[in-house]
Structures are given as structure tokens and as C-alpha cells.
C-alpha positions as CSV (number, residue, x, y, z in Angstrom):
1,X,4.6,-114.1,-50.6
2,X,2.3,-113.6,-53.6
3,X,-0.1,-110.5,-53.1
4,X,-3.2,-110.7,-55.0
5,X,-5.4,-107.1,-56.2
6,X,-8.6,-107.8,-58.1
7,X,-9.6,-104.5,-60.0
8,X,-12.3,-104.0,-62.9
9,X,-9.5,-102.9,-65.8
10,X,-5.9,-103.7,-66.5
11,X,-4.9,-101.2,-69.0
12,X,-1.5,-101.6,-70.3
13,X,0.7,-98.9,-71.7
14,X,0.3,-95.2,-70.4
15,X,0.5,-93.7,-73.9
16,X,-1.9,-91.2,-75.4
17,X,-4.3,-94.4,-75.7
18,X,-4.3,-95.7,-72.3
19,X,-3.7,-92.7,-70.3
20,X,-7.1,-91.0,-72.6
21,X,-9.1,-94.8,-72.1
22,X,-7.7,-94.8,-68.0
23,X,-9.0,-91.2,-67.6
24,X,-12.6,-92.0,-68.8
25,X,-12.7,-95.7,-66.9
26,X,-12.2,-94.2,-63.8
27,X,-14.8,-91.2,-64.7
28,X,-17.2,-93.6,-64.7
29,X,-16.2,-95.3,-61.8
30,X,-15.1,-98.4,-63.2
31,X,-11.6,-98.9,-61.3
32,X,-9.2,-99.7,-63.7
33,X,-5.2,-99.7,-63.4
34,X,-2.8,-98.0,-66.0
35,X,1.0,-99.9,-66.0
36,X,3.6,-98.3,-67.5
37,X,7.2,-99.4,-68.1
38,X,8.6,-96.4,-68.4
39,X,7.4,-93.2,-68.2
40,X,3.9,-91.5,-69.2
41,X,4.2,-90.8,-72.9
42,X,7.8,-92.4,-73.5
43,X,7.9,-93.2,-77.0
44,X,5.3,-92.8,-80.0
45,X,3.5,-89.7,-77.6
46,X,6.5,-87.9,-77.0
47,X,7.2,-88.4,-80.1
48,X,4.1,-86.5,-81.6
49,X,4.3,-83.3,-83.4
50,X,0.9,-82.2,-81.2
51,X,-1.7,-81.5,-84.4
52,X,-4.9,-82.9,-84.0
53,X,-5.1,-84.0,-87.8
54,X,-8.6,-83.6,-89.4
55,X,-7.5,-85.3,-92.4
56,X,-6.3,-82.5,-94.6
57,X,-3.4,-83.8,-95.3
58,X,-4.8,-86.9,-96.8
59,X,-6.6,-84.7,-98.9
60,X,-4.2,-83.0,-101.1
61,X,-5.5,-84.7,-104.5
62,X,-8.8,-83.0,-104.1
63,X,-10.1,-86.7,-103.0
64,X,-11.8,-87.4,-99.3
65,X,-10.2,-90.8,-98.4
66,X,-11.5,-93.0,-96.1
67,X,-8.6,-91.7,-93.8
68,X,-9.9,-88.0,-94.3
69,X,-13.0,-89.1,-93.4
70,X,-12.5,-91.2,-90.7
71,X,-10.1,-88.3,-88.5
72,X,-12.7,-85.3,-89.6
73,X,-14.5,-84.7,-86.8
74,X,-11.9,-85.3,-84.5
75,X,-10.7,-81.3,-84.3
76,X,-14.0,-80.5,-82.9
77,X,-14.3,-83.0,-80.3
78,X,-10.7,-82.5,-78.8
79,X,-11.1,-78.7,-79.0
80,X,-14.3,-79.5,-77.2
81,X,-12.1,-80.9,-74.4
82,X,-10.0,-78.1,-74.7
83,X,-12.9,-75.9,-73.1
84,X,-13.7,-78.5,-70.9
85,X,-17.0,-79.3,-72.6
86,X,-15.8,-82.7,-73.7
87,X,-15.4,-86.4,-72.3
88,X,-12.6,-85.5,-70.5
89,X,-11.7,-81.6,-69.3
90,X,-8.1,-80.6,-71.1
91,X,-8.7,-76.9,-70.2
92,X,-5.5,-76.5,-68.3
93,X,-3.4,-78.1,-71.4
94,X,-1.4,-75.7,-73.4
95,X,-2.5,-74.6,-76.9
96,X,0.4,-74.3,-79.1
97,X,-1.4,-72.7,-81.9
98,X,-5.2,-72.8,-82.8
99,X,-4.3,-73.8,-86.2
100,X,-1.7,-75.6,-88.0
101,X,-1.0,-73.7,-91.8
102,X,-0.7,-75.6,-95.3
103,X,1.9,-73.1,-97.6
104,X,3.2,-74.1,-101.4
105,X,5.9,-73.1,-103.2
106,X,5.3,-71.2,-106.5
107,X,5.5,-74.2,-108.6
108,X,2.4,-74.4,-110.6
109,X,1.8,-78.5,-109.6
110,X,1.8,-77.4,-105.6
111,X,-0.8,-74.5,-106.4
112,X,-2.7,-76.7,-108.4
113,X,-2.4,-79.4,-105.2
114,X,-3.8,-77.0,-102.7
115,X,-6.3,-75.5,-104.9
116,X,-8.1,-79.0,-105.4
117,X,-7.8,-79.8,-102.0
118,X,-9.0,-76.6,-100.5
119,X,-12.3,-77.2,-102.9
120,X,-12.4,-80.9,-101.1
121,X,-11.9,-79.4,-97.9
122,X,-13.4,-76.1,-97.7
123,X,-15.2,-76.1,-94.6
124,X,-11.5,-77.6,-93.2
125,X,-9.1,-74.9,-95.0
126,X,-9.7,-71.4,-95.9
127,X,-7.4,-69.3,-97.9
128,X,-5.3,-66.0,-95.7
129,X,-4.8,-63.3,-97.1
130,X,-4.6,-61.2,-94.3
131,X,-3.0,-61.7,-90.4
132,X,-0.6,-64.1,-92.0
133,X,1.8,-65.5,-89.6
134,X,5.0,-63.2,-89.4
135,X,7.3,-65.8,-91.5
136,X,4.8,-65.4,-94.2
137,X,4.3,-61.5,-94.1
138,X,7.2,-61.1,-96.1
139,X,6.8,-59.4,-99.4
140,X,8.9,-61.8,-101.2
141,X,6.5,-64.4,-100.2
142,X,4.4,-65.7,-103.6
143,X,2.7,-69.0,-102.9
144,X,-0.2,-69.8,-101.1
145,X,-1.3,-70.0,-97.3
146,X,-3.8,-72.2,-95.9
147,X,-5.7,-71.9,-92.4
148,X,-6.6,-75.3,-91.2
149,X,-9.0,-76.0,-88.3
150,X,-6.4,-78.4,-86.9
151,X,-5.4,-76.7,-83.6
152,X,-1.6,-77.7,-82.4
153,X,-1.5,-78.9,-78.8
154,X,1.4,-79.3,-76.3
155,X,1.2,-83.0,-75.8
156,X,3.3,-83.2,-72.4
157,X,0.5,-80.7,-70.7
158,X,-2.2,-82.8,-72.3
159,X,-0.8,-86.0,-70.6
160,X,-0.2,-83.9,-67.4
161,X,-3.8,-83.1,-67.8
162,X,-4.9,-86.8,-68.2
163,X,-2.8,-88.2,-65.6
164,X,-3.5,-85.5,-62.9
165,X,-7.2,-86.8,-61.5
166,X,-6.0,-90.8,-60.9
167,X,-2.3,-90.5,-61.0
168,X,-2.4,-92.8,-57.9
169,X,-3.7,-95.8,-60.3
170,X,-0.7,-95.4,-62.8
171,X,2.0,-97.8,-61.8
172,X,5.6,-98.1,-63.0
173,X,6.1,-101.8,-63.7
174,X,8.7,-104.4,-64.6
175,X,9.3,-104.7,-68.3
176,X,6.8,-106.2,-70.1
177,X,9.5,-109.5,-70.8
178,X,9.1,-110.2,-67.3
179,X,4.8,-110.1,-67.3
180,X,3.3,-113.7,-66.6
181,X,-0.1,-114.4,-68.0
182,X,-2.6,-117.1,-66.6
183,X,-4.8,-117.6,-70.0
184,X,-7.4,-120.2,-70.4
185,X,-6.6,-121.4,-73.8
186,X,-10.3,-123.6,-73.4
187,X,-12.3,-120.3,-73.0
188,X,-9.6,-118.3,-74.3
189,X,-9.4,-115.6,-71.7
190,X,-7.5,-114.1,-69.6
191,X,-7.7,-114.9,-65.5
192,X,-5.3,-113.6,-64.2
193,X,-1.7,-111.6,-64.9
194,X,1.5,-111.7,-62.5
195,X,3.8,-108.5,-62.0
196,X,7.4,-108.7,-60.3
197,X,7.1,-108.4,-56.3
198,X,5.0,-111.0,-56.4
199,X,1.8,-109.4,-57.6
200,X,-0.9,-110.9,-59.2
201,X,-3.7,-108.8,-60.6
202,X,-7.1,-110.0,-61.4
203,X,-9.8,-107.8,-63.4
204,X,-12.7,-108.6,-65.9
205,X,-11.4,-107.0,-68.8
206,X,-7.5,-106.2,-70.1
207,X,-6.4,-103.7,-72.9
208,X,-3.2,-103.8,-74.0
209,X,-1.9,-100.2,-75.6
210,X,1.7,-100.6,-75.0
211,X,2.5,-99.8,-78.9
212,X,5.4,-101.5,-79.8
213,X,5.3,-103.2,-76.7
214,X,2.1,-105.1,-77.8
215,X,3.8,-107.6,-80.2
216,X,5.9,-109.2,-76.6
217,X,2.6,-108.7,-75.0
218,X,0.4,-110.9,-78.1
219,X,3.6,-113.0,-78.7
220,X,3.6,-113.7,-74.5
221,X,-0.4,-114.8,-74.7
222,X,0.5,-116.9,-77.6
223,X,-2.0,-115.4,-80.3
224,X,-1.8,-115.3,-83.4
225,X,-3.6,-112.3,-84.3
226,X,-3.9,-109.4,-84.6
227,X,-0.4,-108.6,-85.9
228,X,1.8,-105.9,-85.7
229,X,4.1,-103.7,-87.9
230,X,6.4,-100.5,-87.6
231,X,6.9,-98.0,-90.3
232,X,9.6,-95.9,-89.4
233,X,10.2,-92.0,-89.4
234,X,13.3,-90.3,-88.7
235,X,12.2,-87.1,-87.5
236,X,14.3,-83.7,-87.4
237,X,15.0,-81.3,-84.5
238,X,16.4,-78.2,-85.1
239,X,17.2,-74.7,-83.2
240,X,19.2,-71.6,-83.6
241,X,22.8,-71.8,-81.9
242,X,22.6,-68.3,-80.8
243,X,20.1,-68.0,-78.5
244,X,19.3,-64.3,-79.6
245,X,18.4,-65.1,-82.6
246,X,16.0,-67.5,-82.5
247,X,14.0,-69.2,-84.9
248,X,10.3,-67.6,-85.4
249,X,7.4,-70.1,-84.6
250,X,6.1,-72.1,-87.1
251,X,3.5,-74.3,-87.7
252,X,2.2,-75.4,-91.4
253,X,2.7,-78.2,-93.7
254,X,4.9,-77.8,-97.2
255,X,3.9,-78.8,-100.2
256,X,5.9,-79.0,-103.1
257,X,3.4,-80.8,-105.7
258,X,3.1,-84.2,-104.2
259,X,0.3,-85.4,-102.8
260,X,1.6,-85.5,-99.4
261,X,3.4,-82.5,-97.3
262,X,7.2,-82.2,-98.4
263,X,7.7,-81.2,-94.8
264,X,5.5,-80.7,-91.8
265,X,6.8,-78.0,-89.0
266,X,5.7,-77.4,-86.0
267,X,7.6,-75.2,-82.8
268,X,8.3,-76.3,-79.2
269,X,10.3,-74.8,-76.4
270,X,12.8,-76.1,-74.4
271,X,13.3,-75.5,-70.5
272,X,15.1,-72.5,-71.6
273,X,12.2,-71.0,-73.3
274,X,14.5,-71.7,-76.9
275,X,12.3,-72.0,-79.4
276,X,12.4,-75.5,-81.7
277,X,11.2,-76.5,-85.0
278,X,10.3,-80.2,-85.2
279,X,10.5,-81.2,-88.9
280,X,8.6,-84.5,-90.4
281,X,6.6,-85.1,-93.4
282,X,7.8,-86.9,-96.4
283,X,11.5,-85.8,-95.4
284,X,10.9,-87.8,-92.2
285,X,9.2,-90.9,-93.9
286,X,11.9,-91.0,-97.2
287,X,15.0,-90.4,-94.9
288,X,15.1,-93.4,-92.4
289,X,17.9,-95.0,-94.6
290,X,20.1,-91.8,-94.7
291,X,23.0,-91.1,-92.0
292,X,22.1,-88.2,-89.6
293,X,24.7,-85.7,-91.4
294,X,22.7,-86.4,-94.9
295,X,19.2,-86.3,-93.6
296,X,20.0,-83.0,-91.9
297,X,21.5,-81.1,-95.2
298,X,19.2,-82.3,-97.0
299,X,16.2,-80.7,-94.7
300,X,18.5,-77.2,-94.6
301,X,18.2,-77.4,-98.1
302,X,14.2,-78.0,-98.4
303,X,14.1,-75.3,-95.6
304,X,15.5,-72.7,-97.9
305,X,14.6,-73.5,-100.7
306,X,10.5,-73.6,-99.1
307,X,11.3,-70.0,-97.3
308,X,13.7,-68.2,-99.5
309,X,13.3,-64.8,-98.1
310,X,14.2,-65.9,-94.7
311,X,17.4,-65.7,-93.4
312,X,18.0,-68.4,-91.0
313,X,20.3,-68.1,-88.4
314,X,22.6,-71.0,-87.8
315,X,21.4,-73.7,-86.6
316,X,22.3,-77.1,-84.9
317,X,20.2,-80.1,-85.5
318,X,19.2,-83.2,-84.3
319,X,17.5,-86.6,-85.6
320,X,14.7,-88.7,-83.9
321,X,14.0,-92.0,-84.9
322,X,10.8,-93.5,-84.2
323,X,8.9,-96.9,-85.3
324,X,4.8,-96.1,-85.8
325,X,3.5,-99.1,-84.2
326,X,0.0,-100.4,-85.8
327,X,-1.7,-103.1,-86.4
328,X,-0.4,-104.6,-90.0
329,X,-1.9,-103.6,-93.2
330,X,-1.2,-104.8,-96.6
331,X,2.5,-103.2,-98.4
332,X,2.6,-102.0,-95.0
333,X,0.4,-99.2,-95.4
334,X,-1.3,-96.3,-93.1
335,X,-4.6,-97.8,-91.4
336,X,-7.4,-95.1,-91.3
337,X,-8.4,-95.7,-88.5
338,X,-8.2,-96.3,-84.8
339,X,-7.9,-99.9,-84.3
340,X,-9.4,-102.7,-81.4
341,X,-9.1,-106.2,-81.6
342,X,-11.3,-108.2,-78.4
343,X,-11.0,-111.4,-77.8
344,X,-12.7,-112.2,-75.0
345,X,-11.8,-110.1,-72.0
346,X,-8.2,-109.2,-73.6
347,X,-9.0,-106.0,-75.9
348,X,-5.7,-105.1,-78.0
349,X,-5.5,-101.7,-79.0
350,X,-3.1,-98.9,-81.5
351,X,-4.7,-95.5,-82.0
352,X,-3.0,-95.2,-85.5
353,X,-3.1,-91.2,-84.8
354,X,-2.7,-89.7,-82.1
355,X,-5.9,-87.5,-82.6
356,X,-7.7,-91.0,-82.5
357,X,-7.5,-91.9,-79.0
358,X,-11.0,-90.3,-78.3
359,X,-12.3,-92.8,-80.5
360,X,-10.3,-95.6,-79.7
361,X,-11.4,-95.0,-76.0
362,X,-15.3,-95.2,-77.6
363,X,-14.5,-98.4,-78.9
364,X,-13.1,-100.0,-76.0
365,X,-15.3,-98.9,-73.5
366,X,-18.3,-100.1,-76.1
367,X,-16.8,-103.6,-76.4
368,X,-16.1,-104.2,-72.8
369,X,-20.0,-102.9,-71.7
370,X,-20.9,-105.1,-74.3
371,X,-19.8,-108.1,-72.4
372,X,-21.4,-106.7,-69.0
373,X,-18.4,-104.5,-67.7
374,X,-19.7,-102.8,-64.2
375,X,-17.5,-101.4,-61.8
376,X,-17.4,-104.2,-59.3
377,X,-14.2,-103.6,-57.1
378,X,-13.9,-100.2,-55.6
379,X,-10.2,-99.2,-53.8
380,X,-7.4,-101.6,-53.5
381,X,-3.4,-100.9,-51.7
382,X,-1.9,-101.8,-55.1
383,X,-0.2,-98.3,-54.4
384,X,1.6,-99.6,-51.4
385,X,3.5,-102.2,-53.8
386,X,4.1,-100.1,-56.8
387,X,5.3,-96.9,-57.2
388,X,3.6,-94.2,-59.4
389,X,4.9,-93.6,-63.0
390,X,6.5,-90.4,-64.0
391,X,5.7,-88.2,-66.6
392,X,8.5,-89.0,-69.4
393,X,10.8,-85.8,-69.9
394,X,9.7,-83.8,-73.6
395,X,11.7,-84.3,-76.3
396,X,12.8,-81.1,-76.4
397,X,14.7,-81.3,-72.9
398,X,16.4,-83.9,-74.5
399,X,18.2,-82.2,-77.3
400,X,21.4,-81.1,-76.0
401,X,22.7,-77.2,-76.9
């Protein structure tokens, strides 16, 4: 027996950009549904080294780019949230660090690098020369250290913070293959979309945030835009294999005298309280074509060659590989900016950044009043044939000893 649920929003895709979208439909009072797959955050979230970017590191030739631009203001609204003064109250999520660091090695080109782009950025990055963090109190230390107003954030208690008010309207679906739209290729819109268990759901608008998942979903509605690609990263994990000597936290960007961060570090701890550097940047984007053995010796290298007074402890490592799902751009490029494409009542949707979901929330919600969203239906048993999603397990808990 089919079971039908008519609700205002079908939101697809419980990542950073559904759960953030979700968590401001329903504090409105518009009564929208979040379906998840998997788990909440599984995949590109999970993934994220927690800095909420305010373009500085698109910055480093001394030039603001559209990118800069378009990601500066978004430190100050999340750390707004962060107090719970913002659009949605993130005052019980964990603060890693209030700032993520920008260091250079003494090479004249990477002093040179950050000089011009603290004189691009200055109200973004200011100089320390004092109550440096303890890996860079060392005397042997001679480059230069950058405090950047990008604070660091624990993304699993962010999503635990988003999820906890209406985790009774997240449901753990089917996979997406086995989704079955009712689209009105006349009007081009969406009526209706069938689940397993014989569900059908109804609503007057659908966003599809699924990530990588969104090329089935566009592919399964027969459209032929917008497209999709995936730039990979293979990102690093490493920690210390004696846990009494740890590694020390760390969070900053390397630069070496490119124009983008040789390395980007920030720390996470495991369930054991271990303490775990997560290592992208230009390592992670140049070494998706090297073998796990050959990406990791060549990060222990960059390590200690970037921090030569430190003596690391041994350590064991780890690689994470990871597609950036977004919509396409020309030589596969990095879009600047958060990204919605409506058609109609389907609204198809990639945050780019993680930092963009505020916005990307902004523009959905703006596109969908704009075609007269109201909340219309108010509680439905949709709970009684689904079962809630789970919070996906941090990537850290996943990196055996």
C-alpha cells in the first residue's frame, strides 16, 4: 500500500548544506524534510578540515579575487552563530581554535608572499610577535607568523548542533538509485517523488544538496543542466604512535613561495583524546595520482623541512581520498562562490565551501519565497515509516592505531 505525506520542503542530502538550509526552514516554520542516505555529514562534511575560510588564502599574491571577496564576511557571521546571535544558535559547538595561523619558511619568495598579502588583507591577518603558539615559540624559528580571523570549528558538534532541534524530520532513506520522480516535463516541475516502503512525498518546493549524489539525482530528472564535476584531494592523517608523545596542536597554513598554502594543518582528537594533524593544501590537491606510501613520505618530508626545529615523534599515517563535488567550471576550476540553480520548484544546490552554506541557505530560501513558499502543511507520521538518520562517525574514529 502506497502511503502518501505532503510537506512544504523536500531537502535532499543532510550535509553541511541541507542540514544548515533544514535548520532555518523549520525556524521559520515552514515544514520541510531532510533525507539522508547515509549518515549526517558522511562524505565532503566529514571530510572538512573545520576553518571557516575568509579568503585569505586566495589572497596570497597581494590580489582580492572574486573568491576572496565573495567568502570575506563569512568569519563574522558564523562566529556570530557561534555566540548564538546568528541565524541559527551554534553556541554549544566546539571551537577548535579561534584562529587558524599562516607561517613561511625563510625563503625570501614565501616572505615576500605573505608580506603582499598581509597588505591585501590587513584587517584579515595581523603579524605575532608575541603569544605565538608553542610549535612556533622555538628560538630556532625565523619565518613569519600570521593570525588570521578565520576561527577553526569541530564540524561533527556543529552538525550535532544543527540536527539537535528537528532531528525527528531527518530521515535515513534508500539510496538515491532507487528514488522515483513524477516530473512534469510540460511545466517542467516536480509533483511528486516516491521513496522505498512505498512512500510518496509531495511538497511545493525540492533542493537537492546530496553533493556527489546530485549528478544521479539531475541524471534521474532527466536535465541537462546544471552539470557537475569532482576535483579530487587526497587528504593526509597523521598521529604519533606513542601515545605519550603526542603531537602538539596545530593549526596554520604553509607557504613555501607559491601562491597557494604548500600545506594546510589543522588538529582533531580521537575518542581516545590522541591528538591528530589533518594535512591538505597543495600536497593534498598535487598528490591524488601518488600511491599512499609516496604521498605520505613526501608530506614527512614537507613536514620537516617546514618545522625544522621540531622533533617529531614517530608517527603512523593515513590517506583520505575525497571528490569536491561542484557545479562545473571551465579547466575544471574552483567556483567562488556558493551555487543554486532553480528550475521551477526543484532548486539544485553545492555550497563550494563549506563556510558558504550560510549563504547558500540565503539563496534558497530567497528563490523559493520568491515563487510564494508559505508554510502550508504543519506535522505529518512520516516518522512512523522512516527511521531517523545518524550522525556519521568523525573521521578521526576512523583511523585505526
Amino acid at each position: 500500500m502506497n502511503t502518501s505525506f505532503a510537506v512544504d520542503v523536500v531537502i535532499i542530502g543532510a550535509g553541511i548544506a541541507g542540514l544548515w538550509l533544514h535548520h532555518r526552514l523549520r525556524q521559520q516554520g515552514v515544514n520541510s524534510v531532510l533525507l539522508e542516505r547515509q549518515a549526517i555529514g558522511q562524505g565532503q562534511t566529514f571530510s572538512a578540515q573545520g576553518i571557516i575560510h575568509g579568503g585569505t588564502k586566495y589572497a596570497l599574491n597581494g590580489i582580492l579575487s572574486s573568491a576572496s571577496q565573495a567568502i570575506g564576511d563569512m568569519p563574522d557571521r558564523w562566529t556570530r552563530c557561534l555566540t548564538g546571535q546568528g541565524d541559527v544558535d551554534l553556541s554549544v559547538a566546539k571551537i577548535l581554535s579561534p584562529h587558524q595561523y599562516l607561517w613561511s619558511s625563510t625563503r625570501l619568495s614565501a616572505k615576500l608572499t605573505s608580506f603582499f598579502a598581509s597588505k591585501a588583507l590587513s584587517s584579515r591577518m595581523q603579524p605575532v610577535e608575541s603569544n605565538r603558539p608553542t610549535i612556533f615559540q622555538h628560538s630556532d624559528f625565523n619565518g613569519l607568523l600570521y593570525q588570521l580571523t578565520e576561527p577553526v570549528l569541530c564540524i561533527p558538534s556543529v552538525m550535532a548542533a544543527l540536527a539537535a532541534p528537528y532531528r525527528d524530520s531527518i530521515f535515513l532513506t534508500a539510496d538515491i538509485a532507487q528514488y522515483r520522480w513524477q516530473y512534469n516535463q510540460q511545466q517542467q516541475r516536480i509533483e511528486a517523488l516516491h521513496l522505498d516502503h512505498n512512500i510518496t512525498l509531495t511538497a511545493q518546493h525540492y533542493v537537492l544538496t546530496a553533493g556527489e549524489g546530485n549528478a544521479d539525482l539531475i541524471h534521474q530528472l532527466q536535465l541537462t543542466q546544471p552539470e557537475m564535476q569532482r576535483r579530487p584531494l587526497q587528504m593526509l592523517l597523521c598521529r604519533a604512535t606513542d601515545p605519550k608523545n603526542t603531537l602538539p596542536e596545530l593549526y596554520a597554513h604553509y607557504l613555501d613561495g607559491g601562491s597557494k598554502p604548500a600545506m594546510t594543518i589543522t588538529s582533531h582528537y580521537d575518542q581516545h583524546g590522541q591528538c591528530i594533524w589533518y594535512i591538505g593544501g597543495d600536497i593534498a590537491e598535487h598528490g591524488v595520482h601518488l600511491t599512499p606510501p609516496q604521498l605520505q613520505a613526501k608530506a614527512y618530508q614537507q613536514l620537516t623541512a617546514a618545522l625544522p626545529w621540531f622533533s617529531f615523534p614517530r608517527l603512523s599515517w593515513h590517506c583520505h581520498r575525497i571528490d569536491r563535488a561542484e557545479p562545473r567550471q571551465a579547466i575544471l576550476s574552483r567556483p567562488d562562490a556558493a551555487f543554486l540553480h532553480s528550475q521551477n520548484n526543484c532548486h539544485i544546490a553545492w555550497p563550494t565551501k563549506l563556510a558558504l552554506a550560510p549563504n547558500l541557505a540565503d539563496k534558497a530560501i530567497t528563490a523559493m519565497t520568491q515563487q510564494g513558499l508559505q508554510p502550508r502543511y504543519q506535522h505529518n507520521a512520516l516518522h512512523q515509516c522512516l527511521a531517523r538518520a545518524p550522525i556519521a562517525t568523525p573521521l578521526w574514529d576512523t583511523f585505526a592505531q
